[in-house]
Each structure stands twice: as C-alpha cells, then as structure tokens.
PDB file with one MODEL, atoms N, CA, C and O in Angstrom:
MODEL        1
ATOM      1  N   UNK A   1     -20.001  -6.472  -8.056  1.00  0.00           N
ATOM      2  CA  UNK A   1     -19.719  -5.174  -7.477  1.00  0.00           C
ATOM      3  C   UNK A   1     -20.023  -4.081  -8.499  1.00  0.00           C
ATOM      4  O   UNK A   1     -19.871  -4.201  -9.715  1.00  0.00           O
ATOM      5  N   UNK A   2     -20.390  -3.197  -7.974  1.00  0.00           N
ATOM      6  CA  UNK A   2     -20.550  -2.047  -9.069  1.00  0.00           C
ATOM      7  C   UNK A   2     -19.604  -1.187  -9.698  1.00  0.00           C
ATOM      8  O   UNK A   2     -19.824  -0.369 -10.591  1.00  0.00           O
ATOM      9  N   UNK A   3     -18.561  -1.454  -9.153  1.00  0.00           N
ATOM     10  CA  UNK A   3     -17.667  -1.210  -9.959  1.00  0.00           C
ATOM     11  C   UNK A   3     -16.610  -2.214 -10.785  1.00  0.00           C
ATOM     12  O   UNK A   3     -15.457  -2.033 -11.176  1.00  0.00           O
ATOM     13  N   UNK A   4     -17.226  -2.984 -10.844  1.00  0.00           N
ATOM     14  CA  UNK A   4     -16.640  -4.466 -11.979  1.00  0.00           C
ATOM     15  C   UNK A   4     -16.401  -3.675 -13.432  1.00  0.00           C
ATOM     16  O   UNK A   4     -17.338  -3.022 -13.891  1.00  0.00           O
ATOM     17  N   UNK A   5     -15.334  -3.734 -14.030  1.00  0.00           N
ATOM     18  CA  UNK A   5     -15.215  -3.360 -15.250  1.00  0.00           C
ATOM     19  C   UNK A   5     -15.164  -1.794 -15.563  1.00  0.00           C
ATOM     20  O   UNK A   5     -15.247  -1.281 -16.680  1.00  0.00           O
ATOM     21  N   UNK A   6     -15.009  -1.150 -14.344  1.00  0.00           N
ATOM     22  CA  UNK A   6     -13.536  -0.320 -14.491  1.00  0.00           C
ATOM     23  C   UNK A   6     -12.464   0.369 -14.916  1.00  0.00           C
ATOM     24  O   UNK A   6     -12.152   1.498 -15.296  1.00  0.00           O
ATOM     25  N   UNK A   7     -11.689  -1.442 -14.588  1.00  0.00           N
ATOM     26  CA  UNK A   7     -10.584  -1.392 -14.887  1.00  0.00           C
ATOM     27  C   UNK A   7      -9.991  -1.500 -16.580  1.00  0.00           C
ATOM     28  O   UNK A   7      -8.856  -1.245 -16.982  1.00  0.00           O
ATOM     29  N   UNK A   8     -11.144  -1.949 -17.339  1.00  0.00           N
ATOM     30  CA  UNK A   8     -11.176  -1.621 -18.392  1.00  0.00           C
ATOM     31  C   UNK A   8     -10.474  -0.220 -19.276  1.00  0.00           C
ATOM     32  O   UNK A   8      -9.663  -0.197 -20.201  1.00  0.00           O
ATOM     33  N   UNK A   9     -11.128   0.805 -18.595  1.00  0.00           N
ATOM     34  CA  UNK A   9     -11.065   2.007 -19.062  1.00  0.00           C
ATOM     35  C   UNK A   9      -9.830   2.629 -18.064  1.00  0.00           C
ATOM     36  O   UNK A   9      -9.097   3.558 -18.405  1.00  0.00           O
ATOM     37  N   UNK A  10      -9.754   1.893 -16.717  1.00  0.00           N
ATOM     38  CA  UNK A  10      -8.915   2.808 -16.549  1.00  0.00           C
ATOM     39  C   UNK A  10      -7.366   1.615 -15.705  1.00  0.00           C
ATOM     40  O   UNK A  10      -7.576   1.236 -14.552  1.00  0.00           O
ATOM     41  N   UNK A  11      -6.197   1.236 -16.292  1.00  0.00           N
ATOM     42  CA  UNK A  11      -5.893  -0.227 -15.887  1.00  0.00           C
ATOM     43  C   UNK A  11      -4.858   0.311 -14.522  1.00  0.00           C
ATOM     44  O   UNK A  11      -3.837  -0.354 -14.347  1.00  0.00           O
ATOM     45  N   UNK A  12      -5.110   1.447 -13.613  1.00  0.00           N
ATOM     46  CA  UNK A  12      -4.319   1.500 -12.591  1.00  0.00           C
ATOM     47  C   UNK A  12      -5.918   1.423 -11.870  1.00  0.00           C
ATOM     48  O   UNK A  12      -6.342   2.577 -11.806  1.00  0.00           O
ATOM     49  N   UNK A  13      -6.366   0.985 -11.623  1.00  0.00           N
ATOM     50  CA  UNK A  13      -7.546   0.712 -10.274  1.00  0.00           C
ATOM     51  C   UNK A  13      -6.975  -1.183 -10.226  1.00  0.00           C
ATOM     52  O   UNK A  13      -6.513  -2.072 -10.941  1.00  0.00           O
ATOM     53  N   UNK A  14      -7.329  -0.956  -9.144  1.00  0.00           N
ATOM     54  CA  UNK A  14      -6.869  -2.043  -8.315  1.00  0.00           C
ATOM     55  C   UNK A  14      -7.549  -2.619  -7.405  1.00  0.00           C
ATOM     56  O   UNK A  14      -7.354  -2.299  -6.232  1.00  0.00           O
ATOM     57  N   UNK A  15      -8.591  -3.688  -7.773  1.00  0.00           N
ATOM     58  CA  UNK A  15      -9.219  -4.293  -6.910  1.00  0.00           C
ATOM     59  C   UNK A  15      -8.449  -5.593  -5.387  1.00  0.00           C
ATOM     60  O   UNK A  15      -7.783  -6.628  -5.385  1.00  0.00           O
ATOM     61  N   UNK A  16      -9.118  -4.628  -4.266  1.00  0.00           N
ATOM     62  CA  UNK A  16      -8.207  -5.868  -3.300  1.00  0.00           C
ATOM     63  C   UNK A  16      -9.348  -6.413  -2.360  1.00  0.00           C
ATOM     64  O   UNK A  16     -10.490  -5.953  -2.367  1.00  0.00           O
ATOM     65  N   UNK A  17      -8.836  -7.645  -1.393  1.00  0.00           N
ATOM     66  CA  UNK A  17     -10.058  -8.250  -0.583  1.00  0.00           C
ATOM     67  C   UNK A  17     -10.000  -7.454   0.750  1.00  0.00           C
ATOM     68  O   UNK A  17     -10.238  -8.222   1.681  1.00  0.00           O
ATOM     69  N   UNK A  18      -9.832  -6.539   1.049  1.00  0.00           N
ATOM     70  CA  UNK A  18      -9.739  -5.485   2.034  1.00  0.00           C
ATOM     71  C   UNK A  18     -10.292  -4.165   1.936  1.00  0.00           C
ATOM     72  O   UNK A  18     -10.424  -3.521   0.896  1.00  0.00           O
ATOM     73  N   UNK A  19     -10.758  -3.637   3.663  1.00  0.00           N
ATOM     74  CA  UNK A  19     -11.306  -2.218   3.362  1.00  0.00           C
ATOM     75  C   UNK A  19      -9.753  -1.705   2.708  1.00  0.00           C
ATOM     76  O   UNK A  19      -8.641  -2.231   2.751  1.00  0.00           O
ATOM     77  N   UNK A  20     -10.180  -0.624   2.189  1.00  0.00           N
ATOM     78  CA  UNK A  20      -9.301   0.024   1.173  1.00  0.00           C
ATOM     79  C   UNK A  20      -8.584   1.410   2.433  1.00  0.00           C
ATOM     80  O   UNK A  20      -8.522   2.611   2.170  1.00  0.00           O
ATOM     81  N   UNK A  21      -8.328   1.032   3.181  1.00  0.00           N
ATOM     82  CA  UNK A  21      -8.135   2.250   4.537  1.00  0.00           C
ATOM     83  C   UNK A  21      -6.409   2.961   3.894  1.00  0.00           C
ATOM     84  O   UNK A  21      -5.702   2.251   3.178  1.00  0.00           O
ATOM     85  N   UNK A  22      -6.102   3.967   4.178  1.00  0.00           N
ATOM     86  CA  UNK A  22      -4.989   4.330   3.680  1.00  0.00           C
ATOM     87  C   UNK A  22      -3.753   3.443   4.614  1.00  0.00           C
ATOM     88  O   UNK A  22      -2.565   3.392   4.295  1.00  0.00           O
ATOM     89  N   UNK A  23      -4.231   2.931   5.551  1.00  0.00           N
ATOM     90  CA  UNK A  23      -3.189   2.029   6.816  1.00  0.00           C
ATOM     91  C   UNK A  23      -3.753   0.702   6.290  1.00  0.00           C
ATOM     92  O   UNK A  23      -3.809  -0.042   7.270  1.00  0.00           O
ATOM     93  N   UNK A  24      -4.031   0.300   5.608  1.00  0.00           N
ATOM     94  CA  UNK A  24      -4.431  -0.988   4.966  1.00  0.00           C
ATOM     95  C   UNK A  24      -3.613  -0.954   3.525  1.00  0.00           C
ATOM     96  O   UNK A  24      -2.893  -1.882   3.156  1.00  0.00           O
ATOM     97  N   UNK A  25      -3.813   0.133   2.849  1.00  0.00           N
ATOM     98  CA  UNK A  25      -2.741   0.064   1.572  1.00  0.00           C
ATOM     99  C   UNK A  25      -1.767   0.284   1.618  1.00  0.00           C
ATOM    100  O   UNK A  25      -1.024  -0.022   0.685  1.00  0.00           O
ATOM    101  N   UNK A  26      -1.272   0.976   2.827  1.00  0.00           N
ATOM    102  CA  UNK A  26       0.489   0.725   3.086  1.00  0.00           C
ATOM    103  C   UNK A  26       0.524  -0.466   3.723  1.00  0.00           C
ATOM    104  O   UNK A  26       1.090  -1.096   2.830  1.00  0.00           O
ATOM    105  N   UNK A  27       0.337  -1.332   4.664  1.00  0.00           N
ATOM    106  CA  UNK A  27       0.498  -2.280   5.088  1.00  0.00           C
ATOM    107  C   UNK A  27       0.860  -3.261   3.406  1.00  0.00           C
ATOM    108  O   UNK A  27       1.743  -4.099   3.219  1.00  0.00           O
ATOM    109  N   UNK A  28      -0.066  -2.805   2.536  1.00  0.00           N
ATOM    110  CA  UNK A  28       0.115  -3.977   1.452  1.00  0.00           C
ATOM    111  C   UNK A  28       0.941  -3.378   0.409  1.00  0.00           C
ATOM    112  O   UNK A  28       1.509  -4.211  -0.298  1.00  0.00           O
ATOM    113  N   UNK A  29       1.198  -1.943   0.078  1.00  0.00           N
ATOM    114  CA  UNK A  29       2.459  -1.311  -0.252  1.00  0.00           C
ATOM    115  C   UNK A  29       4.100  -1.780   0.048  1.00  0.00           C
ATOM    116  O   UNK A  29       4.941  -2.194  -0.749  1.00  0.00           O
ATOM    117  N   UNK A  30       4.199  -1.526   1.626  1.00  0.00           N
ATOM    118  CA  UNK A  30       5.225  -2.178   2.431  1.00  0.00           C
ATOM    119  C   UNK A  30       5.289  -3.762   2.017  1.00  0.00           C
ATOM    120  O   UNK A  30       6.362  -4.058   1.491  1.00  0.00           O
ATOM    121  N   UNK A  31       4.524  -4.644   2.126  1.00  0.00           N
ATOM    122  CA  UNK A  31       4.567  -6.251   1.632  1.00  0.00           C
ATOM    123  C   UNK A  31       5.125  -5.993   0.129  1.00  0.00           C
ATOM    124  O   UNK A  31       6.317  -6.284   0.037  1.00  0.00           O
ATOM    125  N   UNK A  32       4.556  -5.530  -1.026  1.00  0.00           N
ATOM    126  CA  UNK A  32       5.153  -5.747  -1.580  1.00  0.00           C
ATOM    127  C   UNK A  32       6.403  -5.563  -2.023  1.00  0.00           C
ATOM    128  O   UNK A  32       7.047  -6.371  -2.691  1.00  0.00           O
ATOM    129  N   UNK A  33       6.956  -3.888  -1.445  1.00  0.00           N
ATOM    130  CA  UNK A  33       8.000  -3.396  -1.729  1.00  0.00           C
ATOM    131  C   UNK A  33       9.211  -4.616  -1.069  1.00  0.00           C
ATOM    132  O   UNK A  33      10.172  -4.984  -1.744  1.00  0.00           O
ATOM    133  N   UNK A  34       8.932  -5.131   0.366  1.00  0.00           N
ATOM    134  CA  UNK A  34       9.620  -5.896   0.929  1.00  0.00           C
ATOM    135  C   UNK A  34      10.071  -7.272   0.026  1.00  0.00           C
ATOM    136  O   UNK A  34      11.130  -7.860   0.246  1.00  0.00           O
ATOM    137  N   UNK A  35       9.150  -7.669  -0.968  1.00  0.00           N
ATOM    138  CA  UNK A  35       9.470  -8.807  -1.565  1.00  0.00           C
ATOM    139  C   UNK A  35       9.883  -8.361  -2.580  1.00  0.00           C
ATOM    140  O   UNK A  35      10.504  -9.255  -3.155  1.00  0.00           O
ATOM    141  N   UNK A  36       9.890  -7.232  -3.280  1.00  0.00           N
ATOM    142  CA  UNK A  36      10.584  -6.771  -4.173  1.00  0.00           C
ATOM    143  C   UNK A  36      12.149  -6.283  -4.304  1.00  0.00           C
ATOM    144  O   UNK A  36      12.853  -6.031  -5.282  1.00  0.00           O
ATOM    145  N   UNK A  37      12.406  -6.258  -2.732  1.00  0.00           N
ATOM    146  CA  UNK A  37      13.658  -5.765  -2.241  1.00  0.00           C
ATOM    147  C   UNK A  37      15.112  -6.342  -2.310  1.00  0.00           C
ATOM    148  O   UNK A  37      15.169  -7.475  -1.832  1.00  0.00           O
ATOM    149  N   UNK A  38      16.401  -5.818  -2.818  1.00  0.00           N
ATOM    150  CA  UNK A  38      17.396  -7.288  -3.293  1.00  0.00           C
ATOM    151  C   UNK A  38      17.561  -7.301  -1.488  1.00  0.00           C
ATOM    152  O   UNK A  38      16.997  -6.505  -0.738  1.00  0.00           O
ATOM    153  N   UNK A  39      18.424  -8.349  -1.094  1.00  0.00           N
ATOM    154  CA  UNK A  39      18.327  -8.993  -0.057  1.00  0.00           C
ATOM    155  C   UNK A  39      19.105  -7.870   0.510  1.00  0.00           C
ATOM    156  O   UNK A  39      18.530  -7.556   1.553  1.00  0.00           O
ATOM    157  N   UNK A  40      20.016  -7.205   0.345  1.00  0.00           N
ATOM    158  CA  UNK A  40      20.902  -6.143   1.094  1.00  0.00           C
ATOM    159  C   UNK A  40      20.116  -4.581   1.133  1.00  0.00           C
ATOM    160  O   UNK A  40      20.902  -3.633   1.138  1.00  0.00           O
ATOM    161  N   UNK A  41      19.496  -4.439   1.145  1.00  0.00           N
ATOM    162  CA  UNK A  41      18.240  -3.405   1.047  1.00  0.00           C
ATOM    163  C   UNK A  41      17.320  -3.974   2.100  1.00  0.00           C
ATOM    164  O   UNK A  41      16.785  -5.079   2.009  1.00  0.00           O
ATOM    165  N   UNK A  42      17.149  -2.971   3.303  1.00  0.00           N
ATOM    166  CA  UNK A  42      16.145  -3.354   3.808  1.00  0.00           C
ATOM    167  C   UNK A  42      15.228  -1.899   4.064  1.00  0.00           C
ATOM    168  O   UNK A  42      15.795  -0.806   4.051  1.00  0.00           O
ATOM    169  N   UNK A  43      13.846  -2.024   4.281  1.00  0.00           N
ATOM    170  CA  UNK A  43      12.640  -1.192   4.427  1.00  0.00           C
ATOM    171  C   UNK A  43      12.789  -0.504   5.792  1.00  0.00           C
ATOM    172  O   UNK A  43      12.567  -1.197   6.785  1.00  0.00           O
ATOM    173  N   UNK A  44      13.191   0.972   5.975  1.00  0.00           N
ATOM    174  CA  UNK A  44      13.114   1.659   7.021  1.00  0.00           C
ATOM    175  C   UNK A  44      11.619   1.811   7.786  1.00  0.00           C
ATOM    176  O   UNK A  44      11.072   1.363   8.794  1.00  0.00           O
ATOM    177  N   UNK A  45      11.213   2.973   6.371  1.00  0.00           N
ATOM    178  CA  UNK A  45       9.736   2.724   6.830  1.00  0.00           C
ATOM    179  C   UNK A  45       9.267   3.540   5.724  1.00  0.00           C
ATOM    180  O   UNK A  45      10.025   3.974   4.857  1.00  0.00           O
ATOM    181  N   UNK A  46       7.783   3.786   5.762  1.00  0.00           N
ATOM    182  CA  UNK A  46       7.529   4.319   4.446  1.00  0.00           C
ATOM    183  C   UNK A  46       6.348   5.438   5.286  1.00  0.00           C
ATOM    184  O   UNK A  46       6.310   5.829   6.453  1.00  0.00           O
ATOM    185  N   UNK A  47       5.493   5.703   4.143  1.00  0.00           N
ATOM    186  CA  UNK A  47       4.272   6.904   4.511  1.00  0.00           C
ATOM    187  C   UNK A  47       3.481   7.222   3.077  1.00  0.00           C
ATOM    188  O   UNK A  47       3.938   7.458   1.959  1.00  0.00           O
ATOM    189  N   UNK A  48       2.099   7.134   3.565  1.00  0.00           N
ATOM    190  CA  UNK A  48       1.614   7.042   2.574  1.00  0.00           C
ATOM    191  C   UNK A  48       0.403   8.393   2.279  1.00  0.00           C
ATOM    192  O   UNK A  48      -0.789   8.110   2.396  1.00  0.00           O
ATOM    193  N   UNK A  49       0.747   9.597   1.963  1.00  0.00           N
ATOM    194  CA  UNK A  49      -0.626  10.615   2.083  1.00  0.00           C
ATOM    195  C   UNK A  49      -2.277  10.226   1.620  1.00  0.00           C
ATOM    196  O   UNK A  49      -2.400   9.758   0.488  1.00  0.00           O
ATOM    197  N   UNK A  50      -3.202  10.358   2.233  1.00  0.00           N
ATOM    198  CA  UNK A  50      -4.542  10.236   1.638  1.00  0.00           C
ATOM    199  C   UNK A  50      -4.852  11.758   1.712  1.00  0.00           C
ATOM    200  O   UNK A  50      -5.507  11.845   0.673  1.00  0.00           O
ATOM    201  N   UNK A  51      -4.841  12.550   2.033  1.00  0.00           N
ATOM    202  CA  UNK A  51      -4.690  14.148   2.128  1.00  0.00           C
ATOM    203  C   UNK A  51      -3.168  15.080   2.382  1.00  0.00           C
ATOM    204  O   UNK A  51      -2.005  14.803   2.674  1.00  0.00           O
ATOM    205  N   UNK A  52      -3.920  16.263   2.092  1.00  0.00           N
ATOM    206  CA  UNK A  52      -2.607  17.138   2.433  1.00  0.00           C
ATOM    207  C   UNK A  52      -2.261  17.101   4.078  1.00  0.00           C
ATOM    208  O   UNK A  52      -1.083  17.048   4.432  1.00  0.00           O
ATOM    209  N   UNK A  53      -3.141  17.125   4.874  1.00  0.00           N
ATOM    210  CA  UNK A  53      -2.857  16.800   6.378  1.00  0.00           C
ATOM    211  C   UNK A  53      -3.067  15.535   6.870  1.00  0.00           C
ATOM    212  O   UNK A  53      -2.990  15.629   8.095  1.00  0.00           O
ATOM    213  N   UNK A  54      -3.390  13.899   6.408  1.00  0.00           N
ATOM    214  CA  UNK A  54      -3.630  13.020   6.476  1.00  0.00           C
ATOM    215  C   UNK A  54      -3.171  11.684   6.107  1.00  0.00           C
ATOM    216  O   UNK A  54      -3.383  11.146   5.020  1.00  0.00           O
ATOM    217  N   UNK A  55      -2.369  11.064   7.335  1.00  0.00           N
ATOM    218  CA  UNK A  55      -1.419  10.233   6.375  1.00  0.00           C
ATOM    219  C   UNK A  55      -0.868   8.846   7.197  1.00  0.00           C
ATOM    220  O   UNK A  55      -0.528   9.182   8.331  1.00  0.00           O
ATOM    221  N   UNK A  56      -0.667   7.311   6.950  1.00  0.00           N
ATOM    222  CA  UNK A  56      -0.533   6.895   7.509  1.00  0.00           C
ATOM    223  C   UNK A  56       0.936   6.568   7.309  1.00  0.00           C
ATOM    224  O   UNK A  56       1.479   6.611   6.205  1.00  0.00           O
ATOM    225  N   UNK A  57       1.670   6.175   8.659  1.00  0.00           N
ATOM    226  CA  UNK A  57       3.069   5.747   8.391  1.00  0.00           C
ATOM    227  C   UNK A  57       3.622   4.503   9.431  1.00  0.00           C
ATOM    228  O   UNK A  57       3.281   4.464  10.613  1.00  0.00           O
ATOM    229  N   UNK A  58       4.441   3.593   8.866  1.00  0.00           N
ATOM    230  CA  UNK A  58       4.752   2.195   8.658  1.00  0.00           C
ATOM    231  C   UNK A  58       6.847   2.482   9.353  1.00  0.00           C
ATOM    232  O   UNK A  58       7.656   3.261   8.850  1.00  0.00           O
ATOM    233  N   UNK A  59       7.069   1.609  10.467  1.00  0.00           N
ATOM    234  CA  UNK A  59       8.492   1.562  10.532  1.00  0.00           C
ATOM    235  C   UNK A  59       8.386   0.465  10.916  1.00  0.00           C
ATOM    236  O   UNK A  59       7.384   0.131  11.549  1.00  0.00           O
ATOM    237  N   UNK A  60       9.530  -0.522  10.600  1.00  0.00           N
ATOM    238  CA  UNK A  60      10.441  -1.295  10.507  1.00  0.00           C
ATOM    239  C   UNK A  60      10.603  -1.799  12.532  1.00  0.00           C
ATOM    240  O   UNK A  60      10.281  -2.718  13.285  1.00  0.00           O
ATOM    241  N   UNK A  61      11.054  -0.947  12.558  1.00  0.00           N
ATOM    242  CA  UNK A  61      11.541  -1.648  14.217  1.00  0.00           C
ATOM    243  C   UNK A  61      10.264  -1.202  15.286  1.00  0.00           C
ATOM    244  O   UNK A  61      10.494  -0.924  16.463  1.00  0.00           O
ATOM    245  N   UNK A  62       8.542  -1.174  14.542  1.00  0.00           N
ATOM    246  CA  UNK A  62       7.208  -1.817  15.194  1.00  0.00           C
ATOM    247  C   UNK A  62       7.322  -2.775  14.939  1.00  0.00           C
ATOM    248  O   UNK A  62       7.020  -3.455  15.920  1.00  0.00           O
ATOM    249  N   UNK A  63       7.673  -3.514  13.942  1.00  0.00           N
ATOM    250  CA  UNK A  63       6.948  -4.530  13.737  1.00  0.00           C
ATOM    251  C   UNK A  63       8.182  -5.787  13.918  1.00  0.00           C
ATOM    252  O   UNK A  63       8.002  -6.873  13.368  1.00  0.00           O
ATOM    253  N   UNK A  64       8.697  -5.676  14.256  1.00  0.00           N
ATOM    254  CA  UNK A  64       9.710  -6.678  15.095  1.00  0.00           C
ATOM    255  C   UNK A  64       9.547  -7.314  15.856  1.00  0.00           C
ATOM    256  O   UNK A  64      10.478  -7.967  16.326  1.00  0.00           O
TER     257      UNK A  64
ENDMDL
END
C-alpha cells in the first residue's frame, strides 16, 4: 500500500481491513469501548464527527 510506513513517523495512524467510512469507525470505536467496559457500565450510544455538519451516530437499543 502506499501508505506502508507511515506509521513510523506518525504512531496514531491506524491501519484497518475496512473502508475507513466514519459509520465504519464508530461501529469499531463502539466494539472496542464495549470490551473495554467494567461489566456495570453499559454503552448508551456514542457519535462520531467527520465534519462540523457531518457525523455518524451509534445507540444501544438498534442494535438489540
């Protein structure tokens, strides 16, 4: 890929096996926060800006 090595110079890029869609990186935002979570804590919902007017958002009782 052309951008291989990077992350070298810069170590917050983050290569993943997915389009990189802003509703694709919360989907994998939300996963991790969820496994990161102590068991009495649970995930309402979250939101993630890619612009000042542009933004995707994630709740809890869709995906039930």
């Amino acid at each position: 890929s052309r951008f291989r090595g990077l992350e070298e110079s810069n170590p917050r890029i983050r290569y993943v096996n997915y389009q990189p869609t802003c509703e694709n990186m919360l989907l994998e935002i939300v996963s991790i926060l969820k496994e990161h979570l102590p068991a009495e804590i649970k995930l309402h919902n979250a939101l993630l800006r890619e612009t000042a007017t542009s933004y995707a958002e994630w709740y809890e009782m869709d995906n039930r």
